[in-house]
C-alpha positions as CSV (number, residue, x, y, z in Angstrom):
1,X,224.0,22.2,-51.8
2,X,223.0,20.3,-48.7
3,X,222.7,16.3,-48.6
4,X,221.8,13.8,-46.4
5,X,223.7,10.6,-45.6
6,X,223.0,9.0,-48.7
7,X,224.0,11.7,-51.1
8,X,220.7,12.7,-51.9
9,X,219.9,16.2,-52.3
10,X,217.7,17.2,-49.7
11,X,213.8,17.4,-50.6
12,X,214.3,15.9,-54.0
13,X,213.8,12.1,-54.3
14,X,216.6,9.9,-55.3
15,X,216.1,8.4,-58.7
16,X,217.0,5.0,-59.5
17,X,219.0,4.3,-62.0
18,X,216.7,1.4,-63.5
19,X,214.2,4.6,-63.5
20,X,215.6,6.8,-65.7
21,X,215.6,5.0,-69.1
22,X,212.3,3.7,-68.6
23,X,209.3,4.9,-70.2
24,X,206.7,2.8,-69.8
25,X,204.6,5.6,-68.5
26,X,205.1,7.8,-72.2
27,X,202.8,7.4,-75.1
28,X,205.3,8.3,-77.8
29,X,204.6,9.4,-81.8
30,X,207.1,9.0,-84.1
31,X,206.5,10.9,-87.3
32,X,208.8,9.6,-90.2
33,X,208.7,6.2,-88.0
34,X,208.6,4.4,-91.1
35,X,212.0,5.6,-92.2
36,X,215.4,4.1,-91.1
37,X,216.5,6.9,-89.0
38,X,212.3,7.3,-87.7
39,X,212.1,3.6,-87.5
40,X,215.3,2.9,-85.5
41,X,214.1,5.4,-83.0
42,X,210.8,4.2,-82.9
43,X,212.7,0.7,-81.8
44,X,214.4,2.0,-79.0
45,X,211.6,4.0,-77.7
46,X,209.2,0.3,-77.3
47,X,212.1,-1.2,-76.1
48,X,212.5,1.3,-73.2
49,X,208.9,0.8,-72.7
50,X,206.7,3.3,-74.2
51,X,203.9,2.5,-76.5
52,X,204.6,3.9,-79.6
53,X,202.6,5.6,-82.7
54,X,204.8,4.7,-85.8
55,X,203.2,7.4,-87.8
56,X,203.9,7.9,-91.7
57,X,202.5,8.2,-95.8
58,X,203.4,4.5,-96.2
59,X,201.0,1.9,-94.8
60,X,203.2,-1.3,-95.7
61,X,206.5,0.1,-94.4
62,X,204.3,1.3,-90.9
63,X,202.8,-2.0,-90.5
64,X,206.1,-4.0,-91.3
65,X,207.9,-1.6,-88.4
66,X,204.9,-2.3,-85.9
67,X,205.6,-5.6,-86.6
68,X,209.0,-6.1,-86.2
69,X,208.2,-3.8,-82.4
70,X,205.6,-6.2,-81.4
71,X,208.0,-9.1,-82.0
72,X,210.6,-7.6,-80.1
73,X,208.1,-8.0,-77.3
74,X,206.7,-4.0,-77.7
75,X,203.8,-2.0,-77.9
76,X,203.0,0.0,-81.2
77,X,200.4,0.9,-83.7
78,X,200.9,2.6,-87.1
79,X,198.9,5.6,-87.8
80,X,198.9,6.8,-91.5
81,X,199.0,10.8,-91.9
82,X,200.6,13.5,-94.5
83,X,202.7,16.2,-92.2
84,X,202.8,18.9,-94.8
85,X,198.2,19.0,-93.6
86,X,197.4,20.2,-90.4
87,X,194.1,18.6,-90.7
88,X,195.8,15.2,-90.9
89,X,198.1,15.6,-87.7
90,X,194.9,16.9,-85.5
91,X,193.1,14.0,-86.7
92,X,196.1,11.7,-86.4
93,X,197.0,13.0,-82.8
94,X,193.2,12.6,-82.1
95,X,193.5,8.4,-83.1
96,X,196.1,8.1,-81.4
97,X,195.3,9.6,-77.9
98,X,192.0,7.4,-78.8
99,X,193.8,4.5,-79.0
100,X,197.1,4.6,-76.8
101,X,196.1,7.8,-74.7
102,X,197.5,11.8,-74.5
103,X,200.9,11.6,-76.0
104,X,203.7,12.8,-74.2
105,X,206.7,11.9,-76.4
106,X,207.1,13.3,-80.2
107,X,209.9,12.6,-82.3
108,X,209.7,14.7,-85.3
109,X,212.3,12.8,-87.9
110,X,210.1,13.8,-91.2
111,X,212.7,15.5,-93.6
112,X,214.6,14.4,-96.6
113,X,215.7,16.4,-99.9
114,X,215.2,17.4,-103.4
115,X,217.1,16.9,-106.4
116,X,216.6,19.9,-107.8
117,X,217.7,21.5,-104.5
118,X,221.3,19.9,-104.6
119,X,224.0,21.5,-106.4
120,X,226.5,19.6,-108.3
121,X,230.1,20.8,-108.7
122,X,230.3,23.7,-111.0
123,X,226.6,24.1,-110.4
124,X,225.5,28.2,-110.6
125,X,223.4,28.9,-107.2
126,X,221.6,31.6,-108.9
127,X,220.1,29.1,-110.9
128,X,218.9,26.9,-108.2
129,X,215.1,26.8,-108.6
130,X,213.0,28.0,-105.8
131,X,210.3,25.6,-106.2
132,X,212.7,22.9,-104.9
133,X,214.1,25.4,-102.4
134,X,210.3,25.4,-100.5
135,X,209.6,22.2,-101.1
136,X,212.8,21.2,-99.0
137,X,211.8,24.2,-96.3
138,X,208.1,22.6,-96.3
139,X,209.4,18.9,-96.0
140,X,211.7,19.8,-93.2
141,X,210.7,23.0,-91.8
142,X,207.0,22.8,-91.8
143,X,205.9,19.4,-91.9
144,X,209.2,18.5,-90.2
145,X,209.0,20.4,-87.3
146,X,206.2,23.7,-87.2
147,X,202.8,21.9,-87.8
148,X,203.5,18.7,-85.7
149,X,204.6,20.7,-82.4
150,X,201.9,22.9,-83.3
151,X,199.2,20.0,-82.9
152,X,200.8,18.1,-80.0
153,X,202.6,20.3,-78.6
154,X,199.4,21.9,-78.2
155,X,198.2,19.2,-75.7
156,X,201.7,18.6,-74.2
157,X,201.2,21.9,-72.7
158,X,197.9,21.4,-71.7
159,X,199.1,18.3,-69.9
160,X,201.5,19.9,-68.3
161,X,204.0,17.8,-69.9
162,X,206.1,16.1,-73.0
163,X,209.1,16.0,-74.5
164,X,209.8,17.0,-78.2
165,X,212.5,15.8,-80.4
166,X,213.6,17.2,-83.7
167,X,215.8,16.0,-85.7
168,X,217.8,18.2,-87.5
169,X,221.0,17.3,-89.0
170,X,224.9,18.4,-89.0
171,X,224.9,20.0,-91.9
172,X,222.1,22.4,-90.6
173,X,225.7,23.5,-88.2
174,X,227.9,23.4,-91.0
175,X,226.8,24.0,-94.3
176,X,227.7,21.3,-96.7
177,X,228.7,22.2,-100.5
178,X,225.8,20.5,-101.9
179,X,223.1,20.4,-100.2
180,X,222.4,24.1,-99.7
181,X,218.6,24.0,-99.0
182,X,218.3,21.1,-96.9
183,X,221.1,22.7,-94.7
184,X,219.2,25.8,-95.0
185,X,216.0,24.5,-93.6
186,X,218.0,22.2,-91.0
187,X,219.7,25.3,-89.6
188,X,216.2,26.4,-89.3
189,X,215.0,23.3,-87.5
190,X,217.9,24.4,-84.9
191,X,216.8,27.7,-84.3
192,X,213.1,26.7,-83.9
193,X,213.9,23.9,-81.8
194,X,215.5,26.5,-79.2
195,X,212.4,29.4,-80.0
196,X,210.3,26.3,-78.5
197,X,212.5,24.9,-76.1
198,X,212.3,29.1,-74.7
199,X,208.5,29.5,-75.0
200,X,207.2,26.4,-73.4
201,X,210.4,26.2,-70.4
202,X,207.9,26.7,-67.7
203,X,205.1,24.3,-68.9
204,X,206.8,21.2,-68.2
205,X,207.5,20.7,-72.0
206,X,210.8,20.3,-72.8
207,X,212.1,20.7,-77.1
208,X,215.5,19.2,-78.3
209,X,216.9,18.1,-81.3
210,X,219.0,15.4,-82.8
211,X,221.6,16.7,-85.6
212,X,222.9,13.3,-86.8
213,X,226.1,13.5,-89.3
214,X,226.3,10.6,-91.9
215,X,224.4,8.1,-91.6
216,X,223.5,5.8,-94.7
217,X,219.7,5.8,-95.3
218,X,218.0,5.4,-98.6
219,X,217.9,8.7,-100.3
220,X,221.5,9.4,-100.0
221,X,222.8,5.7,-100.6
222,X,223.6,6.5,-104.2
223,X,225.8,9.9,-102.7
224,X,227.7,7.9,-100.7
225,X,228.3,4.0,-102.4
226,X,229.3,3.5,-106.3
227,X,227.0,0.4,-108.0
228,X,228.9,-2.0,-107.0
229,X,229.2,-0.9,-103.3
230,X,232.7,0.6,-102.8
231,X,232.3,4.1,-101.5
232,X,231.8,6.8,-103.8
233,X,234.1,9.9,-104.0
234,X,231.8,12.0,-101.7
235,X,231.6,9.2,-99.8
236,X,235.3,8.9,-98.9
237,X,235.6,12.3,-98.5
238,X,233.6,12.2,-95.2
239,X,235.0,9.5,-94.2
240,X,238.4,11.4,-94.5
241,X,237.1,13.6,-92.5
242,X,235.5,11.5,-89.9
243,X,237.3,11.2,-87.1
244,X,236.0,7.5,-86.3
245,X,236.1,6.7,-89.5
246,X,233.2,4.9,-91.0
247,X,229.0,6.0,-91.3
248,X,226.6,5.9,-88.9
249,X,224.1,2.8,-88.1
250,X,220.5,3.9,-87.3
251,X,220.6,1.8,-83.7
252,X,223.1,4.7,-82.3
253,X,220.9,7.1,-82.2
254,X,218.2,5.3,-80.2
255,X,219.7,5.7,-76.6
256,X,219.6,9.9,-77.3
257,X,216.4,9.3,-78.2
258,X,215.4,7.4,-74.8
259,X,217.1,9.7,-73.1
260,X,215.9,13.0,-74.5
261,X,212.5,10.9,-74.0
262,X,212.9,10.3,-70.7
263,X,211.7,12.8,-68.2
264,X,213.6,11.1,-65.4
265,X,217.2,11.4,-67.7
266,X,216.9,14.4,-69.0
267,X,214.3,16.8,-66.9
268,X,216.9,19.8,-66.7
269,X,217.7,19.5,-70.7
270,X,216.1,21.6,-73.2
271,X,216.7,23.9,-76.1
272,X,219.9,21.9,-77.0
273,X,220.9,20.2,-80.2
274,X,222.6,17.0,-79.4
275,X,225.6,16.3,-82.5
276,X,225.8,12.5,-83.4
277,X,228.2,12.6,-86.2
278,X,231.2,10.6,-85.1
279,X,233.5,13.5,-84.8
280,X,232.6,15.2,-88.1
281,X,231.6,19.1,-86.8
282,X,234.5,18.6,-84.8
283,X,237.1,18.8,-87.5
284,X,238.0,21.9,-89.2
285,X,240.5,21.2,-91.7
């Protein structure tokens, strides 16, 4: 590969480093923003620079995130919207583009679990209901992932450009013992993110996805922590078999967020799932 004297590769434009993290120039939705994981995200996105749609069911947690954004010095808004109704994200994207302009970022951190999906020990899978089991795929699968790409991805492509971020989870690589159907339908999210990373490689629209191991969030708190806050028996168990250790914090996942984000960063990466897990997947026994 030819260069010139300063290590650049000839006819492409060296990029500063103080360039490639910042996007000041993205309009970015987060859907699930009001969430820990969503939320955290969300954070590192308007601290890189980007005005960011903190989009969600809940209108107190929304406006309590934009908040905490705009006193960190950022740019957000909250936009309410259900994920699991088409008509909602069209008319959501639509505010939005009103109000911030076309986006061109979209993390898709929607998801969570049922109860009646999760089987405890000694638990007989045959019995697992299937209502639970689509209301997990819907959750995770459809509103998760399927009808918001559908709706802006739709004018990513149009623009010419956009980068989309699933998140998916470890457990959609390895499936845990419990949680069959939300490892089902993250495995899914996986696959699909790769079907769009494929279809839209030449559009300028790149797809990833975020598979984050264990990190402590409110619907799985009482999984992993007894009452009194000493770690449960599953919860020790992972850790065993954490190589660093300890949980997660929401703030690590920001940067692969930014970076996925960035078009600068990451304008040659697409179609992969980036593992955050401390170590977890890499253990086999």
């Amino acid at each position: 590969m030819l260069r010139d004297s300063q290590n650049e590769v000839l006819g492409t434009p060296k990029i500063l480093m103080s360039k490639l993290f910042n996007l000041s120039d993205e309009v970015a939705v987060v859907i699930g923003g009001t969430g820990g994981l969503g939320g955290a995200m969300a954070d590192a996105l308007a601290e890189a620079g980007a005005k960011v749609a903190v989009v969600g069911r809940n209108p107190e947690r929304g406006a309590q995130r934009v908040a905490e954004i705009k006193a960190a010095g950022g740019s957000a808004i909250f936009q309410a919207a259900d994920a699991l109704n088409k008509d909602s994200v069209v008319a959501a994207r639509d505010s939005i583009q009103g109000q911030l302009g076309t986006t061109t970022v979209l993390i898709n951190a929607a998801g969570g679990n049922h109860p009646d999906a999760t089987l405890p020990p000694g638990a007989d899978y045959c019995k697992l209901p299937l209502d639970a089991w689509r209301q997990v795929f819907d959750l995770n699968l459809v509103g998760g992932v399927l009808l918001p790409s559908q709706v802006f991805g739709e004018s990513m492509v149009s623009a010419g450009k956009g980068s989309i971020i699933n998140i998916a989870s470890m457990s959609g690589m390895i499936p845990l013992s419990r949680v069959v159907a939300y490892s089902a339908a993250k495995a899914a999210v996986i696959n699909l993110t790769q079907f769009l990373a494929r279809e839209w490689a030449t559009t300028g629209v790149r797809v990833n996805a975020i598979s984050p191991g264990f990190f402590p969030a409110e619907q799985n708190r009482a999984l992993l922590y007894n009452e009194d806050g000493s770690l449960s028996e599953r919860g020790s168990q992972i850790i065993g078999h954490t190589p660093m250790a300890r949980f997660g914090k929401p703030d690590e996942l920001g940067g692969v967020a930014v970076w996925l984000a960035s078009a600068a960063a990451a304008s040659f990466v697409t179609g992969q799932n980036i593992v955050v897990d401390g170590g977890f997947s890499s253990v086999t026994i």
